[in-house]
Backbone bond lengths (Angstrom), bond angles and torsions (degrees), N, CA, C in turn:
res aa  C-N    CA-C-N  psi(-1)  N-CA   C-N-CA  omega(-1)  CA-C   N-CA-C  phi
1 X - - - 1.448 - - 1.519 107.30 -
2 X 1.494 116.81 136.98 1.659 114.37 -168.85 1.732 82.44 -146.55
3 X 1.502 109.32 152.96 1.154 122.15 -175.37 1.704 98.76 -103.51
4 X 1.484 122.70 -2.58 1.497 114.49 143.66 1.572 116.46 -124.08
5 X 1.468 107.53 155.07 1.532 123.73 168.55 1.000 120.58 -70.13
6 X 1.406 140.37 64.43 1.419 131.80 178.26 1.127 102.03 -89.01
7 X 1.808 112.52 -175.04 1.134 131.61 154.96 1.005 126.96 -57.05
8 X 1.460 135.09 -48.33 1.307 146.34 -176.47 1.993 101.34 -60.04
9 X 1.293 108.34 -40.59 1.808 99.07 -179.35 1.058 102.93 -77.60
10 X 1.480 126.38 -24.65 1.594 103.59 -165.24 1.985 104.09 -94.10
11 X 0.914 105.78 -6.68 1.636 116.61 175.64 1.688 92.31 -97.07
12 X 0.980 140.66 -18.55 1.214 130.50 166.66 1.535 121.57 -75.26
13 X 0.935 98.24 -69.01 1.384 130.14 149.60 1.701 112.93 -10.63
14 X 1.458 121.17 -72.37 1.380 138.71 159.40 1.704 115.53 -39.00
15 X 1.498 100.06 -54.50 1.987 115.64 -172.83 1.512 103.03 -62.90
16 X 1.644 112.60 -38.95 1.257 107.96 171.32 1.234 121.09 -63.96
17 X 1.086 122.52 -65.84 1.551 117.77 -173.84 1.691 111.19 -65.75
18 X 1.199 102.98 17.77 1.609 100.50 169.37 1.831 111.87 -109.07
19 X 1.352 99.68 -26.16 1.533 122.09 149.89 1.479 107.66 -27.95
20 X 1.053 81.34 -98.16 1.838 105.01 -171.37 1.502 104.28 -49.23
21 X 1.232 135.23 -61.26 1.358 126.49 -157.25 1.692 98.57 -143.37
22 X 1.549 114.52 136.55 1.394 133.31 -165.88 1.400 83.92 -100.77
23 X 1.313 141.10 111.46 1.751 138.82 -171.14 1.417 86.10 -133.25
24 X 1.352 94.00 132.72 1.640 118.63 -176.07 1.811 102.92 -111.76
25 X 1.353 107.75 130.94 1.221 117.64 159.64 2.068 98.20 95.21
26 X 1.172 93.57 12.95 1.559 100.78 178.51 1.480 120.18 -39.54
27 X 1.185 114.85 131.92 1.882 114.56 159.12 1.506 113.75 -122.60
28 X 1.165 126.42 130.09 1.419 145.85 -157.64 1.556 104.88 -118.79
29 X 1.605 121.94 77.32 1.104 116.13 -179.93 1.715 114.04 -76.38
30 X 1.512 131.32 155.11 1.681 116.73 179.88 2.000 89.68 -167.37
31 X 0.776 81.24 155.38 1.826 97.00 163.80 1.505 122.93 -75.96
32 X 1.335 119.04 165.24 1.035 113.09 -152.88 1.777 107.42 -99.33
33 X 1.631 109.55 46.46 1.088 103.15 -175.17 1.637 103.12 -85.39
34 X 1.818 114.08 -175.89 1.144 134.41 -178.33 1.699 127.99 -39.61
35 X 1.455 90.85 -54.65 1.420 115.34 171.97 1.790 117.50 -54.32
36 X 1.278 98.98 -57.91 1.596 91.07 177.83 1.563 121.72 -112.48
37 X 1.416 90.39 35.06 1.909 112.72 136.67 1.331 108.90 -94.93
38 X 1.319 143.61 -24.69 1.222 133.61 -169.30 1.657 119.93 -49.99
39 X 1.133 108.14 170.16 1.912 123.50 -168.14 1.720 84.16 -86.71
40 X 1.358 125.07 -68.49 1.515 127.23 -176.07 1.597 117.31 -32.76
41 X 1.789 94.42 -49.90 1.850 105.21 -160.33 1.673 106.19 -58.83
42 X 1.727 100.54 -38.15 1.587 117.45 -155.78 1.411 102.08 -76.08
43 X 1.559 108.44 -26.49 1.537 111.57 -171.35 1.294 102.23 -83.36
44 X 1.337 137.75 -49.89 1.041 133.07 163.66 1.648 128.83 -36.81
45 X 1.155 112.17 -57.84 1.519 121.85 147.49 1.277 114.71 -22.97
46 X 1.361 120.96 -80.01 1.288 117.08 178.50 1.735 129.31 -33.87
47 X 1.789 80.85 -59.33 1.553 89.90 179.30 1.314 122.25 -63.72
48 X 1.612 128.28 -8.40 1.302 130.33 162.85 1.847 100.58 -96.42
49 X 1.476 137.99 17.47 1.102 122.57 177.95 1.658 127.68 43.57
50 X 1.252 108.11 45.27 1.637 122.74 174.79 1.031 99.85 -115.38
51 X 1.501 123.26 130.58 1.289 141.57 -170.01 1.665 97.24 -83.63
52 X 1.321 121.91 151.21 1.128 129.77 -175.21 1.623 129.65 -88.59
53 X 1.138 158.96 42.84 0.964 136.04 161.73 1.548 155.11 -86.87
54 X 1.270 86.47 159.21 1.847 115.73 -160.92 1.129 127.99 -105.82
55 X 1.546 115.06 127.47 1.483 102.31 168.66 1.635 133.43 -61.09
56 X 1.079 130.37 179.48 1.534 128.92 -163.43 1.249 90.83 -126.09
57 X 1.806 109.07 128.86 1.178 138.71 -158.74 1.812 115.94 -53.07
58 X 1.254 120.05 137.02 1.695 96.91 -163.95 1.117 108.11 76.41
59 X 1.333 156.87 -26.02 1.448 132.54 -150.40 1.746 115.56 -123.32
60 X 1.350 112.48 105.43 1.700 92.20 -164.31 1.417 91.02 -100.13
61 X 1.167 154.57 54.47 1.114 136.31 150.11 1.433 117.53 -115.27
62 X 1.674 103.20 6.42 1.881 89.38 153.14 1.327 123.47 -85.59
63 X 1.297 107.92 5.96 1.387 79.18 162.46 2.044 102.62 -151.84
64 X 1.534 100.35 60.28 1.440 122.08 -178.52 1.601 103.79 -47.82
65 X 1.586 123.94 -37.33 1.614 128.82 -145.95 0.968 74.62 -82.35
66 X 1.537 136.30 -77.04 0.980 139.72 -151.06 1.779 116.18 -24.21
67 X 1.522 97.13 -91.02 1.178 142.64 151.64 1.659 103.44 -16.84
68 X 0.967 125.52 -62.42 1.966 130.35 158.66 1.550 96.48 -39.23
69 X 1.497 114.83 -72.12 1.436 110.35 -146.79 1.498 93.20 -63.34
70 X 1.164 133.39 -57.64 1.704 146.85 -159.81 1.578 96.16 -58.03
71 X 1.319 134.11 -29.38 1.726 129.95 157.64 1.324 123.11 -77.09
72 X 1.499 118.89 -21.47 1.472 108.25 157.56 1.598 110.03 -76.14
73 X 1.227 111.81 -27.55 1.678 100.61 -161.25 1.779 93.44 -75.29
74 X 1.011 122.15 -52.32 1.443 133.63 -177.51 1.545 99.59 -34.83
75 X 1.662 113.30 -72.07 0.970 117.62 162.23 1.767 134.46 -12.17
76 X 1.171 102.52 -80.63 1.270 119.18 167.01 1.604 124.90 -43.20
77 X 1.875 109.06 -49.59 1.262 115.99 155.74 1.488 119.36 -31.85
78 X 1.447 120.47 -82.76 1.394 131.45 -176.67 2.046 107.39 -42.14
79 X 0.960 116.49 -52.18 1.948 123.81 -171.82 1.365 76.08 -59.17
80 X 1.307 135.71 -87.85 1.596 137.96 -148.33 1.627 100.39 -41.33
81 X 1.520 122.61 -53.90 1.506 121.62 -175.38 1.543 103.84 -62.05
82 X 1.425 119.08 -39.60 1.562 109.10 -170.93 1.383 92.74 -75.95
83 X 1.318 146.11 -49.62 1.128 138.88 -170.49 1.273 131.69 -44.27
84 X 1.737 115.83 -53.57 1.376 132.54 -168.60 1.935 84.32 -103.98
85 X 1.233 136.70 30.42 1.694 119.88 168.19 1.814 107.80 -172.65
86 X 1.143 115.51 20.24 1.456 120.53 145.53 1.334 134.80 -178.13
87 X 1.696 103.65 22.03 1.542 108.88 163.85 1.496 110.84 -96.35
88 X 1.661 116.44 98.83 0.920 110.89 167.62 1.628 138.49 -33.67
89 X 1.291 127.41 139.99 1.478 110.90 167.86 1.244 119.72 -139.52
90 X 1.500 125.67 126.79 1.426 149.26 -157.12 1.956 83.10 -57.29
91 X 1.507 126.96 -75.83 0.933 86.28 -174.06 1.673 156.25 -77.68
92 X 1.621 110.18 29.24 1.101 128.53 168.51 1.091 115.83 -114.58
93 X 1.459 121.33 53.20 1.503 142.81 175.73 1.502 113.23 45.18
94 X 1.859 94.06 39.44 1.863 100.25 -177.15 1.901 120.10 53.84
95 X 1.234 96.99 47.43 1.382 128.23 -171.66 1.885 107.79 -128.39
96 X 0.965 128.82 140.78 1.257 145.03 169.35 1.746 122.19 -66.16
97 X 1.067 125.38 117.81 1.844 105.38 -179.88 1.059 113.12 -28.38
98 X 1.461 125.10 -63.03 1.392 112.67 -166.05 1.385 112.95 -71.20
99 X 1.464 139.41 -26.21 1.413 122.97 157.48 1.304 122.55 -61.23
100 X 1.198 109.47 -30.02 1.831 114.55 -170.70 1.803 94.45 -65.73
101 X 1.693 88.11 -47.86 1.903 78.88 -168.39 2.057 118.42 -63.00
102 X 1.596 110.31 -23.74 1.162 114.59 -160.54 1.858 95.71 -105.13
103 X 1.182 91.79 2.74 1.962 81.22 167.10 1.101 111.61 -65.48
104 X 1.310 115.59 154.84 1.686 127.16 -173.69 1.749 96.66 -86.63
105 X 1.770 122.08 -47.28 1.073 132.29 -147.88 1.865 112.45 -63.00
């Protein structure tokens, strides 16, 4: 998880899951940003044999699920950080989890 889309995560990103699991007959759906137009991304692609697909220019609802799920998770990310590191709570002597847990006292 990276709080930008570069090239380098999404070619990372790819090497890993080629790590872990050799998946035959792969399809790699993504949007039509910069990164996976690149000469590097496509070659890589190839060389793992995952067929490519793309959304169609203008159009964000091929890939709406996606794009849904990746705003709840985001979502969820940010509440969990405010939660466990600056919502105080009366019963942790108006202290935050993560201070309550890392007090020495």
């Amino acid at each position: 998880m990276s709080e930008y889309n570069n090239l380098k995560l999404v070619t990372d990103t790819v090497n890993k899951a080629f790590r872990k699991r050799k998946v035959h007959e792969t399809v790699l759906h993504s949007d039509r940003g910069y990164q996976n137009k690149s000469k590097k991304y496509n070659q890589l692609l190839k060389k793992h044999k995952i067929t490519v697909s793309m959304s169609r220019k203008g159009n964000c609802y091929d890939n709406a699920c996606i794009e849904s799920f990746f705003s709840h998770f985001k979502a969820t990310k940010r509440y969990m950080s405010y939660y466990n590191n600056k919502r105080f709570q009366k019963r942790l002597n108006n202290l935050s989890p993560i201070e309550f847990g890392t007090n020495d006292a």
